[in-house]
C-alpha positions in Angstrom: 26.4 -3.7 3.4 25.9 -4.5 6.7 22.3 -3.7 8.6 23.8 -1.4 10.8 24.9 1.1 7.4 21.3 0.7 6.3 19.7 2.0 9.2 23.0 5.4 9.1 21.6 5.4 5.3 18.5 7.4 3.6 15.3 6.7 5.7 12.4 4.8 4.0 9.0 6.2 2.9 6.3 3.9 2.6 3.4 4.2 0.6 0.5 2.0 0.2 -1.2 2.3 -3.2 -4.8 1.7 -3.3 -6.3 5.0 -2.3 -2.9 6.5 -2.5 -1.6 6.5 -5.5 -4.3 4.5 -7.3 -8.2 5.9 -7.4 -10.1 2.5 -6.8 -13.3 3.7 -7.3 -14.7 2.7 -11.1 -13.8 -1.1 -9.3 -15.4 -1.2 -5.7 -18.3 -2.4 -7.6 -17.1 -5.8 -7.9 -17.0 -5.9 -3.7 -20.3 -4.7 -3.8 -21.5 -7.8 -5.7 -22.7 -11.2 -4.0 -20.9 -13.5 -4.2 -17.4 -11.1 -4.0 -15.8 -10.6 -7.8 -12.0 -10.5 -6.4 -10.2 -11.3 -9.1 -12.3 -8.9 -11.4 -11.7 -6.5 -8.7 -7.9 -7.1 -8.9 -7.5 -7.2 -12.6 -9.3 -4.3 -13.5 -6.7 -2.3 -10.9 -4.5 -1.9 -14.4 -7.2 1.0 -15.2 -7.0 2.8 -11.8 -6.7 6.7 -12.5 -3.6 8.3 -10.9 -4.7 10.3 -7.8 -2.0 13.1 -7.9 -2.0 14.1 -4.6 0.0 10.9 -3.6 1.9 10.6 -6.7 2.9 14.2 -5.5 3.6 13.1 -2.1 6.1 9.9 -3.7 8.1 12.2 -5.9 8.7 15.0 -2.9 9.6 11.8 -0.4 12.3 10.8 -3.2 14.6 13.6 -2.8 15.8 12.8 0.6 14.3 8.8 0.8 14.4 5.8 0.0 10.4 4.8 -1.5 9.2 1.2 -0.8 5.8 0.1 -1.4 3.5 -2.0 0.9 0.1 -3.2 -0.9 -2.5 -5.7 0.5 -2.9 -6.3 -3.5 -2.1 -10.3 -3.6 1.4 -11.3 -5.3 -0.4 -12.5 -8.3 -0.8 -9.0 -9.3 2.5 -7.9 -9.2 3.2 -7.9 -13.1 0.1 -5.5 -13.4 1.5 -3.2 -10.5 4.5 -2.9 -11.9 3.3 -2.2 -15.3 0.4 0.7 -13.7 3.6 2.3 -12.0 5.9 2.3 -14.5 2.4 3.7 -17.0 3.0 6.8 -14.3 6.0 7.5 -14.2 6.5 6.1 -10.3 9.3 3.5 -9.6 7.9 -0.2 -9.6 10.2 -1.4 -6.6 10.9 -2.4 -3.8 7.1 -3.5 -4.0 5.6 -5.3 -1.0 2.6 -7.6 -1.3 0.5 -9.9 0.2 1.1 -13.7 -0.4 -1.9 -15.3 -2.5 -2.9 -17.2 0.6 -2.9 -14.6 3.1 -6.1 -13.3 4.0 -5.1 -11.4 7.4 -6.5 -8.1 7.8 -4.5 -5.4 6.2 -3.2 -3.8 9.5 -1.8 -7.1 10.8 -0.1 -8.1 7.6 1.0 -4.4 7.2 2.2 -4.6 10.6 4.6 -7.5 10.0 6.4 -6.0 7.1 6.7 -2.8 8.3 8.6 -4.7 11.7 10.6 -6.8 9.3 11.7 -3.5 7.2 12.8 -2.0 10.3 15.3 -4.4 11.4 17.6 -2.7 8.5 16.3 0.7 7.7 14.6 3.3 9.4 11.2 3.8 8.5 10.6 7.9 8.9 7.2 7.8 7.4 4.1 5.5 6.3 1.2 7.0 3.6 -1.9 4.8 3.7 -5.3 5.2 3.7 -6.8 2.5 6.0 -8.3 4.0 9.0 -7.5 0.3 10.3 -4.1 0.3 9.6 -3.1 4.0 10.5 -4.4 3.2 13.6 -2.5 0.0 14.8 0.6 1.5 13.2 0.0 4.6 15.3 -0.3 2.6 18.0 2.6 0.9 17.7 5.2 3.7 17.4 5.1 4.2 13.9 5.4 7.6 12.2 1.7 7.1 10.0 -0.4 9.1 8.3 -3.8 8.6 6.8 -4.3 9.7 3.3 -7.6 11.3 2.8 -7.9 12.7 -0.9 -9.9 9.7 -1.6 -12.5 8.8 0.9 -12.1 5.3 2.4 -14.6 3.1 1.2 -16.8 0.9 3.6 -16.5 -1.6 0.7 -12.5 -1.5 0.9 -12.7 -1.6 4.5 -14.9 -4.6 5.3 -12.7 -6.4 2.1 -9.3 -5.0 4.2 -10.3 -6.0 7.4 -13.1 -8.8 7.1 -12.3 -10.3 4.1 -8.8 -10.0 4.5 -8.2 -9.5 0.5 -6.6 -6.3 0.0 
Protein backbone atom coordinates (compact mmCIF):
# COMPACT_ATOMS: atom_id res chain seq x y z
CA UNK A 1 0.00 0.00 0.00
CA UNK A 2 1.25 2.97 -1.14
CA UNK A 3 1.45 6.40 1.31
CA UNK A 4 -0.84 8.07 -0.75
CA UNK A 5 -3.84 5.14 0.08
CA UNK A 6 -2.94 5.66 3.69
CA UNK A 7 -3.52 9.06 3.95
CA UNK A 8 -7.51 8.29 1.48
CA UNK A 9 -7.64 5.54 4.47
CA UNK A 10 -9.28 5.78 8.22
CA UNK A 11 -7.66 8.86 9.94
CA UNK A 12 -5.48 8.22 13.09
CA UNK A 13 -6.38 9.00 16.72
CA UNK A 14 -3.58 9.42 19.03
CA UNK A 15 -3.60 8.91 22.51
CA UNK A 16 -0.99 9.39 25.02
CA UNK A 17 -1.37 7.16 28.06
CA UNK A 18 -0.09 8.47 31.26
CA UNK A 19 -2.88 10.65 32.53
CA UNK A 20 -4.97 9.31 29.79
CA UNK A 21 -5.64 6.14 30.03
CA UNK A 22 -3.40 5.35 32.97
CA UNK A 23 -4.04 7.21 36.61
CA UNK A 24 -0.23 7.85 37.59
CA UNK A 25 -0.92 9.03 40.79
CA UNK A 26 -0.13 6.09 43.66
CA UNK A 27 3.61 6.54 41.60
CA UNK A 28 4.52 10.29 41.37
CA UNK A 29 5.98 9.65 44.64
CA UNK A 30 8.97 8.20 43.33
CA UNK A 31 9.64 11.84 41.30
CA UNK A 32 9.11 13.36 44.42
CA UNK A 33 12.10 11.61 45.95
CA UNK A 34 15.83 12.94 45.91
CA UNK A 35 17.75 11.55 44.09
CA UNK A 36 14.77 10.73 41.19
CA UNK A 37 13.41 6.82 41.60
CA UNK A 38 12.80 6.36 37.66
CA UNK A 39 12.89 3.06 37.16
CA UNK A 40 10.66 2.42 40.35
CA UNK A 41 8.51 4.99 38.82
CA UNK A 42 8.39 3.15 35.55
CA UNK A 43 7.88 -0.30 36.87
CA UNK A 44 5.36 0.23 39.19
CA UNK A 45 3.26 1.82 35.95
CA UNK A 46 1.96 -2.18 35.60
CA UNK A 47 -0.45 -1.15 38.68
CA UNK A 48 -1.83 2.14 37.23
CA UNK A 49 -5.72 2.15 37.66
CA UNK A 50 -7.74 2.57 34.39
CA UNK A 51 -9.03 6.16 34.21
CA UNK A 52 -12.32 5.57 32.16
CA UNK A 53 -12.84 8.66 30.76
CA UNK A 54 -9.98 8.03 28.17
CA UNK A 55 -10.42 4.46 27.94
CA UNK A 56 -13.98 5.76 26.92
CA UNK A 57 -12.69 8.24 24.60
CA UNK A 58 -10.24 5.11 22.74
CA UNK A 59 -13.11 2.85 22.29
CA UNK A 60 -15.56 5.73 20.75
CA UNK A 61 -12.27 6.90 18.43
CA UNK A 62 -12.21 3.17 17.18
CA UNK A 63 -15.31 3.00 15.23
CA UNK A 64 -14.35 5.36 12.57
CA UNK A 65 -10.19 5.37 13.36
CA UNK A 66 -7.34 4.01 13.27
CA UNK A 67 -5.77 4.21 17.34
CA UNK A 68 -1.95 4.61 17.75
CA UNK A 69 -0.39 5.29 20.86
CA UNK A 70 2.41 7.89 21.59
CA UNK A 71 4.05 7.52 25.31
CA UNK A 72 7.19 9.40 26.61
CA UNK A 73 7.28 5.92 28.75
CA UNK A 74 11.06 4.63 27.59
CA UNK A 75 11.12 1.47 25.19
CA UNK A 76 12.23 -0.68 28.01
CA UNK A 77 8.80 -0.66 29.26
CA UNK A 78 7.10 -1.74 26.34
CA UNK A 79 6.42 -5.48 27.51
CA UNK A 80 4.69 -3.94 30.65
CA UNK A 81 2.58 -1.52 28.37
CA UNK A 82 1.49 -4.02 26.43
CA UNK A 83 0.64 -6.34 29.08
CA UNK A 84 -1.46 -3.09 31.31
CA UNK A 85 -3.43 -2.63 27.83
CA UNK A 86 -4.15 -5.84 26.94
CA UNK A 87 -5.15 -6.31 31.31
CA UNK A 88 -7.98 -3.52 29.99
CA UNK A 89 -9.20 -4.53 27.36
CA UNK A 90 -7.43 -1.65 24.93
CA UNK A 91 -5.39 -2.76 21.86
CA UNK A 92 -1.54 -2.88 22.71
CA UNK A 93 -0.43 -1.45 19.12
CA UNK A 94 0.81 0.50 17.17
CA UNK A 95 2.61 1.80 20.47
CA UNK A 96 5.02 4.69 20.16
CA UNK A 97 7.83 5.20 22.74
CA UNK A 98 10.66 7.02 23.66
CA UNK A 99 14.19 5.49 22.96
CA UNK A 100 15.96 4.60 26.33
CA UNK A 101 18.46 7.35 25.63
CA UNK A 102 16.20 10.12 24.80
CA UNK A 103 15.67 12.53 27.34
CA UNK A 104 14.13 15.44 25.13
CA UNK A 105 11.23 17.04 26.60
CA UNK A 106 8.02 15.35 25.83
CA UNK A 107 6.62 17.98 23.43
CA UNK A 108 9.67 17.88 21.24
CA UNK A 109 9.91 14.16 21.02
CA UNK A 110 6.01 14.01 20.65
CA UNK A 111 6.48 16.48 17.99
CA UNK A 112 8.76 14.38 15.88
CA UNK A 113 6.62 11.36 15.77
CA UNK A 114 3.54 12.94 15.26
CA UNK A 115 5.48 14.71 11.83
CA UNK A 116 6.80 11.33 10.99
CA UNK A 117 3.15 9.69 11.29
CA UNK A 118 1.86 12.23 9.05
CA UNK A 119 3.85 11.60 6.09
CA UNK A 120 1.37 8.47 5.56
CA UNK A 121 -1.77 8.99 7.50
CA UNK A 122 -3.80 11.73 8.52
CA UNK A 123 -3.76 12.49 12.06
CA UNK A 124 -7.51 13.97 12.84
CA UNK A 125 -6.98 14.00 16.50
CA UNK A 126 -4.29 13.95 19.49
CA UNK A 127 -5.49 13.08 23.42
CA UNK A 128 -2.79 14.03 25.85
CA UNK A 129 -2.49 15.56 28.95
CA UNK A 130 0.68 17.78 28.90
CA UNK A 131 -0.09 21.32 29.04
CA UNK A 132 3.50 21.41 27.30
CA UNK A 133 2.84 19.29 24.64
CA UNK A 134 -0.84 20.41 23.77
CA UNK A 135 0.57 23.55 23.36
CA UNK A 136 3.42 23.10 20.80
CA UNK A 137 1.19 20.64 18.94
CA UNK A 138 -1.44 23.39 18.92
CA UNK A 139 0.92 25.57 17.74
CA UNK A 140 1.96 23.68 15.11
CA UNK A 141 -1.36 22.90 13.20
CA UNK A 142 -2.27 19.92 14.96
CA UNK A 143 -5.84 19.02 15.92
CA UNK A 144 -4.91 18.55 20.05
CA UNK A 145 -6.67 18.36 23.00
CA UNK A 146 -5.70 18.33 26.57
CA UNK A 147 -7.11 15.68 28.81
CA UNK A 148 -8.13 16.96 32.10
CA UNK A 149 -9.91 14.16 34.13
CA UNK A 150 -6.69 13.77 35.89
CA UNK A 151 -4.92 16.89 36.99
CA UNK A 152 -1.47 17.33 35.53
CA UNK A 153 0.99 16.93 38.02
CA UNK A 154 3.87 19.56 38.60
CA UNK A 155 5.86 16.33 39.41
CA UNK A 156 5.11 14.80 35.82
CA UNK A 157 5.62 18.14 34.32
CA UNK A 158 9.09 19.15 35.57
CA UNK A 159 9.99 14.97 34.83
CA UNK A 160 8.25 15.72 31.02
CA UNK A 161 9.80 18.73 30.40
CA UNK A 162 13.03 19.15 32.64
CA UNK A 163 14.01 15.78 33.09
CA UNK A 164 13.12 14.70 29.89
CA UNK A 165 11.95 11.09 31.21
CA UNK A 166 8.42 10.57 30.40
Amino acid sequence: MSGREDLDGRPLAVFDIDGVLADVSHRLHHLRDRPQRWERFFSSADRDPLLEEGAARLRAALLDHDVVYLTGRPERNRRLTERWLSRHGLPTDPLYMRSDDDYRPARLMKRQVLRKLARTRRVASVLDDDPAVVEILEADGWPVELATWLPHSSTLQEAQERRGRT
